[in-house]
C-alpha positions, 0 to 999 in steps of 0.5 A: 177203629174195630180193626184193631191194629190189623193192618200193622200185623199184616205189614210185619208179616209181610216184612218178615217174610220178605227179610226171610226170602231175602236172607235166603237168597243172599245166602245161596248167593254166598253159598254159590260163591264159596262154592265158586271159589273153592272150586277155583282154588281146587282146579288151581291146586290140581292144575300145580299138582299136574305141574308138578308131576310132569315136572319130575317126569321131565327130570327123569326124562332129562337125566335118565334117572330119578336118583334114589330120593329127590324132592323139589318145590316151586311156584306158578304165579301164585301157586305152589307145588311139592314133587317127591321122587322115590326110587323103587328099584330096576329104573322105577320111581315113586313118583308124588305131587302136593298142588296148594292154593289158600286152603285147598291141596290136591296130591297126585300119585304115580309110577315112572320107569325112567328108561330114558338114560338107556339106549344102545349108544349113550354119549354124555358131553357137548356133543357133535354127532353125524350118523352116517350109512351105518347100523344103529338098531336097538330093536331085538325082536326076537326078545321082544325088547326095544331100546332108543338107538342113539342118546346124546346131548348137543347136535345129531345130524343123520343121513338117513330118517331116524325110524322106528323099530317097526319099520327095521328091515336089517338094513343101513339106518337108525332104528330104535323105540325112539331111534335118537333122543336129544337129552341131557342125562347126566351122569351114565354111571349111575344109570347103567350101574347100580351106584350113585357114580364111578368115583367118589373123588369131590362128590360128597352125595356120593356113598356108593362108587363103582370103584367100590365095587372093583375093591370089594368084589375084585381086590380082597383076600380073605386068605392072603399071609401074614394078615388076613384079610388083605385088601390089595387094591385100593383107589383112594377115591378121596384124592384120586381123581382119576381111578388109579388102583393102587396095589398094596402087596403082602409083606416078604417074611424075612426067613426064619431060624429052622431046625438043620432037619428043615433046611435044604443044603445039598444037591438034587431034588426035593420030593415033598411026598416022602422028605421033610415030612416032619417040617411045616417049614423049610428053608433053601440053603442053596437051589435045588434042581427041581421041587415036587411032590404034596406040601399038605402038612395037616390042615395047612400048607408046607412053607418055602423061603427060598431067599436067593435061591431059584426054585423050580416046580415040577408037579408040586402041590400045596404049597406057600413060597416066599422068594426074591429070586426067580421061580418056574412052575411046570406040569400042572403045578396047583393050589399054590402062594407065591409072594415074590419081588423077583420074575415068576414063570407058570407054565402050566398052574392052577388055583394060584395066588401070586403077589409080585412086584417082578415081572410075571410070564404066564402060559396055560393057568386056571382059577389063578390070581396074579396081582402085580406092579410090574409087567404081566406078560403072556406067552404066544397060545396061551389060554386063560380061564377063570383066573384074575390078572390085577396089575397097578402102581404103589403110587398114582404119579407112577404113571406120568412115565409113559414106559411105565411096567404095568401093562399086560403084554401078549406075544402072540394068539391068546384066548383069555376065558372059554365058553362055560356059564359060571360065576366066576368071570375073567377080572383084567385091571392093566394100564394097558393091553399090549397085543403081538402084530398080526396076533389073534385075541379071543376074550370072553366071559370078563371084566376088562378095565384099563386106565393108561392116560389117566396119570395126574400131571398128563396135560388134559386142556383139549378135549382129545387129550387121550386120543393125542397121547395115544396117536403121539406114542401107542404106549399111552393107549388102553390097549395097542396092535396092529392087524390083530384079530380081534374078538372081545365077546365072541367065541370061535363058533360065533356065540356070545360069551359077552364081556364088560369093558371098561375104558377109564380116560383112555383111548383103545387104538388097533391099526388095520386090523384083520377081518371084523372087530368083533365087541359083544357084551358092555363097552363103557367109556370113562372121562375123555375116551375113544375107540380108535380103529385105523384102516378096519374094513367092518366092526361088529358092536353087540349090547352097550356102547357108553361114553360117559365123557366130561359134560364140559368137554365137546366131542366129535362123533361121525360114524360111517359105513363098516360100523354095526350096532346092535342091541341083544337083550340076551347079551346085556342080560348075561353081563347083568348075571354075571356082575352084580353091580351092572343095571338089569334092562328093562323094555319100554315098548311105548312111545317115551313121552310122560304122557304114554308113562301115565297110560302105562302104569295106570296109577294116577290118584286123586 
């Protein structure tokens, strides 16, 4: 009884510091498990956010390109993941991934150089390839630039071990950083071109063609009579599907009412220097013997309408003529606009535009335009320089007729372009190059595109449907001769003076050709297209071969010996500057794994 309750206190004391110590520790038990829990959701979100990242850098891997913007999610198991690709420019992505469980998201950030698509020979298409005792080498050690040296998709058998650059020693082989790559990459023109595809017949996504690019750059004339501008090249993407150019020429002005003064009715010659110097305009009442002299009237230039009469110009300046009969241009004629139906002859010209649906025979000229639905054709020892020869159909079932006249025709030796660096390269558009027998054919520093087999209704069910055509009857082929020597690229002294050849569905054949083929410079290949060259002893390949043939069609590649690939940096480089639409390259030194990309970079966030 004096204890007052002493021992009812102690047990509440007690109880309530055990209830506390219990508390205590069911709480750090909760803790620790809420700990334990986040930390699983947080490694499950980094876990998919790294799927993630390697997931885009396996598209990248497998289509040679991120495209311009991509976004993909998906899930592993019960884990979701959001990639984003960026594209940043020069083949480099942007490249983020969200990873999220519960509550928990974790981000990783990265840059790509997807690099992959690129390599010395690229072929697209279900391909069966054997690389036999030939030279593919995509190592360029003297600029210190190292590319794969064969990329296809389908099966690739070699006689010889695929090596590493390292171990080059000039010999037969394959030799690249890597020497073959089995991808898928899609589309090449969107990886060696600076667009989104070559023609944008049925592709919604696409807002920036190659074709686009041809019209743009080659196919307007700001100058060009009666309306300014005129576009003359127009490939109707939306219902072309093949990349046809269609050629709208400028209206022929019917001749107008001038003063007696202005018009010529007489005999001789007219000397345009010192007669009809009050006329801006003058029309041919019949022919006269020769035409010379300046027909600077002012700011503009004196206009001819010669209707029914031939003209002939000897040394004559500064002028426009308006003819539906034939016309010869001799001793350095210059700065003329011929708009014509009939034949037309230069001789010797510069600073030409000329419009025509006659046919066109050209000798020496320089900074000459000539945009034509007929033959162009180019007399034996002719030189062509800094001038463009544009040849197309006013309707694309033009060309179901295989003797169609839209082809480029050489007579004999040629040399189209020189060896000077300027920004104003050689533009070729023809169905078809012609080439003389036995001719020698030198161009550099141009653009080349021929597109003879892609004609609508032609029967495409085989995958060799061009190469048949071509071999059935050689006026079906992008360009014809037999044992011409030819130099694409490559200049008397042995410099690279590179050019951009671009093969639309067609196949280029040349049989038994005399010494090397020499190709320095861009060869892309368009739809079901082949390079055919019977009986050489030796080709000599230098920068890109592309063939972007269709994903669905298969194709058969056995290379034997004679055959040199190379890769040169310089080569690619000079065709980069001098057409804006061509991708620049960019090296990869390291091995092309994503791992190696994430080392390369160094810019993995957390």
């Amino acid at each position: 009884m004096n204890n007052r309750g002493f021992s009812l206190v102690t047990v509440l004391v007690l109880s309530l510091i055990i209830f506390i110590i219990g508390g205590t520790g069911a709480y750090v038990v909760m803790t620790n498990m809420k700990t334990t829990q986040a930390d699983v959701k947080y490694n499950l979100a980094d876990k998919a956010s790294n799927a993630g990242l390697l997931l885009a850098f396996d598209y990248i891997n497998r289509t040679g390109s991120g495209g311009s913007d991509r976004t993909e999610t998906g899930t592993i198991g019960n884990v979701n993941y959001s990639y984003r690709i960026m594209f940043g420019g020069k083949n480099i992505w942007f490249v983020s991934s969200e990873g999220s469980y519960a509550n928990s998201k974790v981000v990783r950030t990265s840059i790509f150089q997807g690099y992959y698509g690129v390599g010395l020979y690229t072929v697209r298409g279900r391909v069966n390839a054997t690389l036999g005792n030939a030279r593919l080498s995509g190592c360029d050690r003297e600029n210190n630039c190292l590319v794969p040296a064969f990329i296809a998709s389908g099966n690739i058998s070699t006689s010889v071990t695929p090596r590493y650059c390292n171990s080059d020693n000039g010999g037969t082989g394959v030799y690249g950083q890597e020497p073959v790559l089995n991808l898928s990459q899609g589309d090449l023109s969107r990886i060696f071109f600076k667009v989104k595809c070559f023609n944008k017949y049925g592709d919604n996504s696409c807002n920036q063609s190659l074709l686009d690019y041809l019209e743009y750059d080659y196919g307007r004339d700001p100058d060009a009579i009666p309306t300014p501008p005129h576009k003359f090249i127009n490939f109707q993407q939306n219902s072309n599907k093949y990349g046809i150019p269609l050629i709208s020429l400028p209206a022929i002005p019917t001749p107008p009412n001038l003063p007696s003064s202005c018009e010529f009715n007489t005999t001789g010659g007219i000397n345009l220097s010192n007669q009809y110097l009050s006329c801006n305009e003058i029309r041919l009442r019949r022919s006269p013997t020769y035409i010379s002299g300046n027909g600077r009237r002012g700011d503009s230039k004196i206009k001819i309408y010669a209707q029914n009469y031939n003209t002939i110009f000897n040394g004559a300046e500064n002028f426009i003529l308006y003819t539906n009969a034939n016309s010869t241009f001799n001793d350095n004629t210059n700065n003329f606009e011929v708009y014509t139906n009939a034949n037309t002859t230069l001789n010797s010209a510069s600073n030409f535009k000329i419009y025509s649906s006659g046919l066109t025979t050209l000798e020496n000229i320089n900074y000459a335009r000539i945009v034509s639905t007929n033959n162009v054709t180019v007399n034996a020892g002719a030189t062509i320089n800094n001038s463009r020869i544009i040849i197309g159909v006013t309707d694309i079932n033009e060309t179901n007729n295989v003797n169609t006249q839209k082809n480029l025709i050489f007579n004999g030796n040629v040399t189209i372009g020189n060896s000077t660096e300027d920004n104003n390269p050689n533009v070729i558009i023809a169905r078809s190059l012609r080439f003389a027998n036995g001719s020698s054919v030198r161009i550099l520093n141009s653009l080349i595109y021929v597109y003879a087999y892609a004609c609508p209704n032609c029967p495409r069910n085989t995958d060799t449907s061009s190469l048949n055509a071509c071999d059935s009857n050689n006026f079906w082929c992008g360009w014809y001769g037999s044992g011409i020597s030819l130099n694409l690229g490559r200049d008397s002294s042995g410099n690279p003076n590179p050019i951009l050849f671009i093969s639309n569905n067609t196949t280029v054949r040349t049989d038994s050709p005399s010494g090397t083929v020499y190709i320095w410079g861009v060869w892309y290949g368009e739809d079901i297209t082949y390079l055919r060259w019977q009986n050489a002893s030796s080709q000599d390949l230098r920068g890109f071969l592309i063939r972007n043939f269709p994903e669905d069609r298969s194709l058969n590649i056995n290379i034997t010996s004679g055959f040199n690939l190379i890769f040169s940096k310089s080569i690619i480089d000079k065709v980069s500057s001098r057409f804006r639409f061509f991708r620049d390259v960019e090296c990869v030194r390291d091995p092309l794994t994503p791992q190696a990309q994430m080392i390369q970079t160094r810019m993995v966030n957390y």
